[in-house]
Structures are given as C-alpha cells and as structure tokens.
C-alpha positions as CSV (number, residue, x, y, z in Angstrom):
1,X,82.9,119.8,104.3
2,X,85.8,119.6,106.4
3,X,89.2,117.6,105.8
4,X,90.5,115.1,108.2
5,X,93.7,116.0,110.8
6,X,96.5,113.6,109.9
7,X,95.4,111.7,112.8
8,X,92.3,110.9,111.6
9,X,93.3,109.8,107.8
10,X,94.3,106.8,107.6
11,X,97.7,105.4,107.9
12,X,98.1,103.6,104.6
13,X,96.9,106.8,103.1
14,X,99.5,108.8,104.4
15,X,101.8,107.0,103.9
16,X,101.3,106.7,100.3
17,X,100.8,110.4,100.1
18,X,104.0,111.1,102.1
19,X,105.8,108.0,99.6
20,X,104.7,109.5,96.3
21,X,105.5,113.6,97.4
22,X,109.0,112.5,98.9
23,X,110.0,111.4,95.6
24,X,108.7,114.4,93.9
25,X,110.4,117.3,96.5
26,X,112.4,118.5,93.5
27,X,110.0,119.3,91.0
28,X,111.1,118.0,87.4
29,X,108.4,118.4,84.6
30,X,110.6,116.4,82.4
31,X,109.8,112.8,84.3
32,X,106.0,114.0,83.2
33,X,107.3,114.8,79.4
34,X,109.0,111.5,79.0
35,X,106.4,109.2,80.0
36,X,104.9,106.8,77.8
37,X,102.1,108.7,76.3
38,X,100.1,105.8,75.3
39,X,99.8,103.4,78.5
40,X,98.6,100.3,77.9
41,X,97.1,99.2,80.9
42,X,93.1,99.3,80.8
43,X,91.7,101.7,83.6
44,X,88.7,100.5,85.7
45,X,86.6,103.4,85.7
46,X,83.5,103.5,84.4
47,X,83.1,104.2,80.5
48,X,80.3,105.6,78.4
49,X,81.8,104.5,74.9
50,X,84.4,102.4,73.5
51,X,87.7,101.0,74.8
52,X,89.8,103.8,75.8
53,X,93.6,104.8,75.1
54,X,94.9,107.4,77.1
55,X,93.5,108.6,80.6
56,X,91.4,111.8,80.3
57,X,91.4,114.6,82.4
58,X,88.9,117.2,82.9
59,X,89.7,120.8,83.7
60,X,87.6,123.0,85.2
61,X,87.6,126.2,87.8
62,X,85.9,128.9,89.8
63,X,87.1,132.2,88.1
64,X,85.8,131.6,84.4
65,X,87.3,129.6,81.4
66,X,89.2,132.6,80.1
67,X,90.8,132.7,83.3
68,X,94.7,132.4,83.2
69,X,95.6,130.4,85.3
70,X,93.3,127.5,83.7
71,X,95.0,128.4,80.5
72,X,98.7,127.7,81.9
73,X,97.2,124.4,83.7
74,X,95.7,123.2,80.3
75,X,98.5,124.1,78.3
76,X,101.4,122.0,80.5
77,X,98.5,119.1,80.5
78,X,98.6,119.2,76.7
79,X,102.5,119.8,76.7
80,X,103.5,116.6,78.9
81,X,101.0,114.2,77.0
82,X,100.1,112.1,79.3
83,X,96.9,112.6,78.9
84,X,93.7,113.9,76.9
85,X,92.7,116.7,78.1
86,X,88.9,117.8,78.3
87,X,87.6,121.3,79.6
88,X,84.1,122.7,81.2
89,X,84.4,125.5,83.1
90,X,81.8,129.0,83.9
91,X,81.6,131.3,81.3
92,X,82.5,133.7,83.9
93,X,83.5,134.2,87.4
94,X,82.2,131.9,90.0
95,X,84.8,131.4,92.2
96,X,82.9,131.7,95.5
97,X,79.5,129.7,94.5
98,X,80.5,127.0,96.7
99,X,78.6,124.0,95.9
100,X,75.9,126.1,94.4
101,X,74.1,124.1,91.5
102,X,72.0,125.3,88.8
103,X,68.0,123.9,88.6
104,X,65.3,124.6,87.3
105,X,66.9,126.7,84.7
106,X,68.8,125.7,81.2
107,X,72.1,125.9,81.2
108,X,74.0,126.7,77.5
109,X,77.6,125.2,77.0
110,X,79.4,127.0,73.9
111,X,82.4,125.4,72.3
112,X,85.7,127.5,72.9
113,X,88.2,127.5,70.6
114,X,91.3,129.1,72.2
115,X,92.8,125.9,74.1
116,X,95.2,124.6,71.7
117,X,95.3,120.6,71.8
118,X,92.2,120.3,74.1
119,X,88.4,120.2,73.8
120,X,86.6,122.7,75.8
121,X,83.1,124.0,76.6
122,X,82.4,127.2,78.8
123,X,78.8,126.7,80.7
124,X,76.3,129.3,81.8
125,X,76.1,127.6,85.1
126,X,78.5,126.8,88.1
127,X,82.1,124.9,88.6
128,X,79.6,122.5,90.1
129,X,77.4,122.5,87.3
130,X,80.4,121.7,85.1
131,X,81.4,118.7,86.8
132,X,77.6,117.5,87.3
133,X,77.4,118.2,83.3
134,X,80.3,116.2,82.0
135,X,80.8,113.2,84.3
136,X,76.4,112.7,83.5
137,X,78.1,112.2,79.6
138,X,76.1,114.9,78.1
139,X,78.2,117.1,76.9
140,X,81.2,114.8,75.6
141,X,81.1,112.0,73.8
142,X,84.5,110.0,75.1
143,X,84.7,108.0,78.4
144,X,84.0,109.5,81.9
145,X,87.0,111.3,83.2
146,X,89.7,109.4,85.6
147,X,90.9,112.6,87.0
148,X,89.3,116.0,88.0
149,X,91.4,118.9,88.2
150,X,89.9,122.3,89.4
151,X,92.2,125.2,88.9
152,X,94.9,127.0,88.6
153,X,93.0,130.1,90.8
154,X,94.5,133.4,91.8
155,X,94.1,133.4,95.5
156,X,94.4,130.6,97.9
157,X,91.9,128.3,98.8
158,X,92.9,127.0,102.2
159,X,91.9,127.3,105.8
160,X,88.2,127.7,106.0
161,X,88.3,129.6,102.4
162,X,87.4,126.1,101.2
163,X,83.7,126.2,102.3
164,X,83.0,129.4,100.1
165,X,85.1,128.4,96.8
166,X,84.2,127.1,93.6
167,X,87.2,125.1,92.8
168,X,86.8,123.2,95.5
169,X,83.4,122.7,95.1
170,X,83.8,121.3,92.0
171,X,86.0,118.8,92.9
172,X,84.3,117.4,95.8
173,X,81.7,117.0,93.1
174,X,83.9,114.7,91.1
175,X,83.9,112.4,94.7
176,X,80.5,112.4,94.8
177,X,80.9,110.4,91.4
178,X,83.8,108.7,92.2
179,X,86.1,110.4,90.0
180,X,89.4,111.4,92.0
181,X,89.7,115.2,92.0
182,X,93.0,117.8,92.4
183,X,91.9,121.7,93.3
184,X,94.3,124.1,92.7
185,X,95.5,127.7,94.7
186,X,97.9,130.0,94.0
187,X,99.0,132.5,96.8
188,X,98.3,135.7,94.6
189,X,99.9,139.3,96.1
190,X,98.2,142.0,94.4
191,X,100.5,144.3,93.2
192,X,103.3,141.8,93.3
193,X,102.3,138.5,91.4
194,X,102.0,138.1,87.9
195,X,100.5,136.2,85.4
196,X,103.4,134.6,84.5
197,X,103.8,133.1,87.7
198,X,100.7,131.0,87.2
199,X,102.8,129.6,84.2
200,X,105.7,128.7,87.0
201,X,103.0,127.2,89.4
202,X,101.4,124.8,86.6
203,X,104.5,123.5,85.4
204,X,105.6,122.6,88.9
205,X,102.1,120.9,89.6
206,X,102.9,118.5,86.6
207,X,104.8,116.2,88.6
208,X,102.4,115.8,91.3
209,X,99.6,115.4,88.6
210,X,101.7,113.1,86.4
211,X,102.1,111.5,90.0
212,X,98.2,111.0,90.4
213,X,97.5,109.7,86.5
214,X,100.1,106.6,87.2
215,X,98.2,105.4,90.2
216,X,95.1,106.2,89.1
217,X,96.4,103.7,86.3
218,X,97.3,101.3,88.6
219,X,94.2,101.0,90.6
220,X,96.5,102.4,93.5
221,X,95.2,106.2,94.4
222,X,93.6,106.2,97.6
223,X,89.7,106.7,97.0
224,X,87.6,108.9,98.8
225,X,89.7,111.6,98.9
226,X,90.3,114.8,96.9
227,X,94.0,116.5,97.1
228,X,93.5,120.4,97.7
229,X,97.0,122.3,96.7
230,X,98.3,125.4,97.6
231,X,101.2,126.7,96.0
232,X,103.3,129.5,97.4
233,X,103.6,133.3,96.1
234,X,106.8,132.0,95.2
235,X,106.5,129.0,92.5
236,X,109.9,128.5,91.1
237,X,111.8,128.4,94.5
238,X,109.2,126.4,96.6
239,X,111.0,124.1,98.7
240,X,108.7,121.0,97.5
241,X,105.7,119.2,98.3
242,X,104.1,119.1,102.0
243,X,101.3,117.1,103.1
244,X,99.0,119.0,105.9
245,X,96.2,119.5,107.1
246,X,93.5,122.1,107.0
247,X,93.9,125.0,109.3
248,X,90.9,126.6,110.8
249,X,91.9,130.0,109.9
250,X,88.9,132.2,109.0
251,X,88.8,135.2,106.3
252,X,87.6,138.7,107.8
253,X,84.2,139.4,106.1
254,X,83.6,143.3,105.1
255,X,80.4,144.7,103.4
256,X,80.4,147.6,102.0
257,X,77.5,150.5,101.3
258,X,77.4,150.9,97.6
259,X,76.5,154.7,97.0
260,X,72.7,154.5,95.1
261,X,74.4,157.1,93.0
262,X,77.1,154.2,91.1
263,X,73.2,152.0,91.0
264,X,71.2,154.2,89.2
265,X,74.1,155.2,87.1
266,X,73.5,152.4,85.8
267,X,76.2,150.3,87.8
268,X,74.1,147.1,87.7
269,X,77.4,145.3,87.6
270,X,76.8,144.6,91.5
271,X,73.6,142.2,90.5
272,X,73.4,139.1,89.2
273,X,73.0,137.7,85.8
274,X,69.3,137.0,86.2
275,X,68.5,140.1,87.6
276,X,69.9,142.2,84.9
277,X,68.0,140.3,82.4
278,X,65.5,141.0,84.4
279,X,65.5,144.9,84.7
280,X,66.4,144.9,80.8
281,X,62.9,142.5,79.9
282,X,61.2,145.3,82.5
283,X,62.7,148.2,80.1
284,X,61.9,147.0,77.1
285,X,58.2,146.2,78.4
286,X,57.8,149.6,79.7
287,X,58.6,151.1,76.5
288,X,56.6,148.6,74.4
289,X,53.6,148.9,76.0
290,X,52.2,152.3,77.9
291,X,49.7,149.8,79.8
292,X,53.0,148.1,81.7
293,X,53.8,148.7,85.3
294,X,55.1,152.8,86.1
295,X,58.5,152.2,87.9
296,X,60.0,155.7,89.3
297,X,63.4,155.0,90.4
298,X,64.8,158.3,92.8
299,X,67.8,158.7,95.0
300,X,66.8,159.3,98.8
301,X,69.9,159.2,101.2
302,X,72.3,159.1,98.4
303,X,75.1,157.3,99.8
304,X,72.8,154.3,101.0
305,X,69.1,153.7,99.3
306,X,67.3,153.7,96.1
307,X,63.5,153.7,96.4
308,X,61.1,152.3,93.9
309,X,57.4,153.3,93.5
310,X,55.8,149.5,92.8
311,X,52.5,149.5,91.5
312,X,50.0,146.7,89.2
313,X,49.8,147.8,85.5
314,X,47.3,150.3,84.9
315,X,47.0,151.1,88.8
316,X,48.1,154.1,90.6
317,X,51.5,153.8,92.6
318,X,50.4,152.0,95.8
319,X,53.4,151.5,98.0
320,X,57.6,152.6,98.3
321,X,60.2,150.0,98.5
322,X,63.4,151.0,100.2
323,X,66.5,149.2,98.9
324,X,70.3,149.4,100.3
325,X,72.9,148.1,98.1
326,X,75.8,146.0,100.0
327,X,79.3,144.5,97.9
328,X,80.9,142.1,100.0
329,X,85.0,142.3,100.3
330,X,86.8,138.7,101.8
331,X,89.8,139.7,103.8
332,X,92.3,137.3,104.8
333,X,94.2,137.6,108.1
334,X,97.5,137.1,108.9
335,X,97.8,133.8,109.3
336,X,98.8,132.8,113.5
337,X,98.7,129.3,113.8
338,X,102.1,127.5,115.0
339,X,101.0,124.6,113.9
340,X,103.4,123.4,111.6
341,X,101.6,120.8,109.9
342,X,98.4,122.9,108.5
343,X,98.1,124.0,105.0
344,X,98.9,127.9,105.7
345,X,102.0,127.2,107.8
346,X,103.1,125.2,105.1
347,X,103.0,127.8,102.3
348,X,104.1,130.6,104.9
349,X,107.6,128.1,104.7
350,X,107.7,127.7,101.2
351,X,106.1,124.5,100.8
352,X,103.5,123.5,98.5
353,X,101.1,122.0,100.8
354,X,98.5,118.8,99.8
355,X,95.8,118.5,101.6
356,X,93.6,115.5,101.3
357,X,89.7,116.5,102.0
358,X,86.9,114.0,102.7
359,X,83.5,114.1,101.7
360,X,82.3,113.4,105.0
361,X,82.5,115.2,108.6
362,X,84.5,113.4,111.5
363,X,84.4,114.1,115.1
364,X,86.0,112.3,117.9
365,X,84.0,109.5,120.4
366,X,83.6,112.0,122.9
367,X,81.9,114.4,121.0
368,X,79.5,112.0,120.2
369,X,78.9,111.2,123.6
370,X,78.8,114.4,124.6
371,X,76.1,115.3,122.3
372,X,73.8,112.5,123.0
373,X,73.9,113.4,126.5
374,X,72.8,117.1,125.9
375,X,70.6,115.8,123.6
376,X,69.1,113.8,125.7
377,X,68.7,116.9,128.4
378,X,67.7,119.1,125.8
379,X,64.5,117.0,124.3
380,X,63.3,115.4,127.5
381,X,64.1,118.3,130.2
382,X,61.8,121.2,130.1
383,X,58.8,121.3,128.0
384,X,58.3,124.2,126.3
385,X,54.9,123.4,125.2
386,X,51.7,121.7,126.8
C-alpha cells in the first residue's frame, strides 16, 4: 500500500486535515478531558446490538498487548472519557507481520485483566487478525467500533517501514471495513528514550484523537483514509502537528549467521511458535515410543549449520539435511530527503507528522500510458514460443 503525495489527495481532504491540526498546534489534553462524555448525537456506523451511547474505540498493536506503549494509549483513552474503550491486540510481538492473517488455524483470545477501565482480549494470532476478529462481532458483544487506533509502538513506522509493520497493517484493515483507523509511532533512541516518554507521546495524541471522535460524530471525517502518526523522540517539546506525506526512505536490511552452537543449545527462541511446538510434540514422541523417527542432531561448521539425519520410523537413516540459521536485523538510515513535506523531514523538525494512507495504489496518466505501450511491445513483439 502506498499513501498519496499531497498532490494527489484531494483538496477538501487537506484542507480539513490542515483545518482540524491548525487548531490543535498546541497540544492541550484538557479540551479532550472536558468534553461532554455522553454525546448525544446517534453515529451512523453500522451496529451489531442495541442503540449505542458513547463512541467506542478499539485499540490494538504490533508489539504485543503487554506492550507499554498500548498501556499509556489506553490509559489517557480511559482518562479523557470520551469514549469506551475496547482492546484486542497479539499475545506477543508481531510488529513486522504486515498484513499477515491467520487461516486455517484456531486462534485463542484470553481475557486480560490489567487495563483499568477498558475491556481487553490478547489473541494468538496477528494485529490483523485482531481487527478481522472484533469488527466480524465475535469476540465483543457491544457495537462495531467507530474508530481504530493501532499503537503507541516503539520505533517509527514511516517511510517504506509501513509495508513491513503490524500497526499499520492493522489499521488499513479497519478501511477495508470501513471503520476509520489512527496508527501510531514513536521515534524510539535506544539507549536514550524511556518508557515514560511513551506516557508524554499518548497524552499529546489525545487532542488529535479527541479531534477524530468529534467528526467521526458528525459524519464529517474524510473516509477512505487512515491517519499514520509519528511522533518525535522528543514528545513534550514537539512543535505541533504536521500533515505530510510518505517519504520513500528505505530501512537497510542485515541478516545475520546465527552460530548452530546458540541452536542446539537449545536457542529455539529464533523459530516460530508453530515450529517449537513442533520440535517439542517430536520430543515427547521420541521418548514415548522407541518405534518413532531417530533424529541425530550434530554441529558441522559450527558457526553456520546444523545437520539432521531424517529417516521413516523404523527405517535406517536414509538422507542428511543441512540447515543454516539466519536472524534478520532492520537498520534505518539517516534520513536525506530535503523534502520538507515528507513524514521523516517532519519529525527530523520537531513536528508530529499525519500522514493520511489510502487503501489503493495511484500513479500518474503517463505511467499508465507508458505501460500499455510496453505492454503492448512486450506481449505481441517476439514470441518466445511456437
């Protein structure tokens, strides 16, 4: 998915964006806290129940529901009371699933207990999954959501971070369904930021979000898009809010060897879920029965492969497999685009930046052109078979 330049959003989107943020370049969570907390306008989105009374709001993430960051964001929601505030988010971290679903496979959501003021279930499945799994109305009873908000995470989601992340993911998913979504970065420094930074960054989200409920009230946010925000490593002296656009900045990609020695120590921290369930169902078969398959797992090449004799129950070993274990480390690069109107140029200033992201891909006339014309070469030149 790729967001729109401001060029191609709009006008009347703009400038309601530009309207609403203007008056909100000061952040003040009071105007949030003072609001009437039972509105008694009747909101058009679609319901699974009864009339409703106040707008709900679903929180969700990539990193995990014990995460802090979606702690601080749920527990301003509930402060302000605004709003009633609903949670689904992984069980743990999944903040670069993308827009990874879960099928063919159940899924288990456990109640949590630790969000004070809010109901929340933590799923065995994606941010994705989340979404898919409340706004279907199986998991709570209440109306369909009339706001989506995916966040707080430690680590910016901006440039062309967005493809890989979670958060965002999830609240494109909330488009697909109509619901208007939020997804929400923090510029973490490791070794520098704290948690209680994330606490600074929620609070000054509130007027933005409290923003976003009131027109979503009115029947006045523009549809079809979802707001992505970045906030800078700096929350409580951010000079405001900053519409932009995504920048095309990519993050370096690193893999790393993992030494077979961490693996067979045991280290199966580097696989996922389903595979370590797996290898644990193959141990305990192995020692129940002396029938099962013989697995002989040895160190060849230390630093790089593990080799495992495979062979059918009962059957002598047959064949060696040769695995080499790989972790993947994202590296993002100083950021070099002048531009001063794209989402990292805008949080290297201070700014937090709002950038509005459409479901669907847009290219200019000519490029359409010029694709039907190679098409058009490409299919009827040479023939590449008789």
């Amino acid at each position: 998915m790729a967001t729109n330049t401001n060029k191609q959003l709009p006008s009347s989107l703009m400038a309601d964006l530009h309207s609403t943020l203007l008056n909100k370049t000061k952040p003040d969570c009071k105007s949030a806290s003072t609001a009437d907390p039972n509105p008694e306008k009747e909101t058009s989105s679609e319901t699974f129940g009864t009339e409703k009374k106040r707008p709900i709001v679903l929180v969700t993430n990539g990193e995990g529901i014990h995460s802090p960051g979606l702690g601080f964001l749920v527990e301003a929601l509930v402060r302000v009371g605004i709003c009633d505030v609903h949670v689904c988010a992984p069980e743990s971290d999944k903040c670069f699933s993308s827009h990874s679903i879960t099928a063919h496979e159940t899924l288990v959501a456990t109640s949590e207990e630790e969000f004070t003021g809010a109901t929340a279930f933590s799923i065995s499945g994606s941010p994705v999954d989340c979404v898919s799994l409340v706004l279907s109305g199986a998991i709570f009873s209440s109306h369909k959501p009339d706001l989506v908000i995916s966040g707080i995470e430690r680590g910016l989601n901006c440039g062309n971070l967005i493809f890989y992340s979670g958060a965002v993911a999830a609240a494109r998913e909330a488009l697909l369904y109509g619901v208007p979504s939020l997804s929400i970065s923090f510029d973490w420094k490791n070794g520098e930021s704290q948690e209680s930074d994330l606490k600074v960054a929620a609070d000054h989200c509130m007027p933005l979000i409290y923003a976003v409920i009131r027109d979503i009230e009115k029947g006045v946010f523009p549809k079809d898009y979802a707001l992505n925000i970045g906030i800078p490593s700096s929350p409580s002296t951010n000079k405001g809010f900053k519409v932009t656009k995504q920048s095309q900045q990519r993050c370096q990609k690193t893999w790393q060897v993992v030494p077979s020695s961490r693996h067979s120590s045991g280290a199966h921290q580097f696989m996922p879920t389903h595979q370590r369930i797996g290898i644990q169902l193959a141990q305990l078969s192995q020692a129940a029965s002396a029938a099962g398959a013989a697995r002989r797992v040895a160190a060849q090449r230390k630093d790089i492969e593990v080799v495992e004799s495979v062979a059918a129950p009962g059957k002598p070993e047959t064949k060696e497999v040769v695995k080499r274990l790989f972790r993947l480390e994202l590296l993002q690069k100083e950021h070099t685009n002048s531009d001063e109107g794209v989402d990292l140029k805008a949080l290297e200033n201070g700014y937090i930046c709002v950038t509005p992201l459409h479901l669907q891909w847009h290219y200019e006339p000519k490029i359409h052109d010029l694709f039907s014309n190679w098409l058009s070469s490409a299919v009827n030149g040479e023939k590449y078979y008789s």
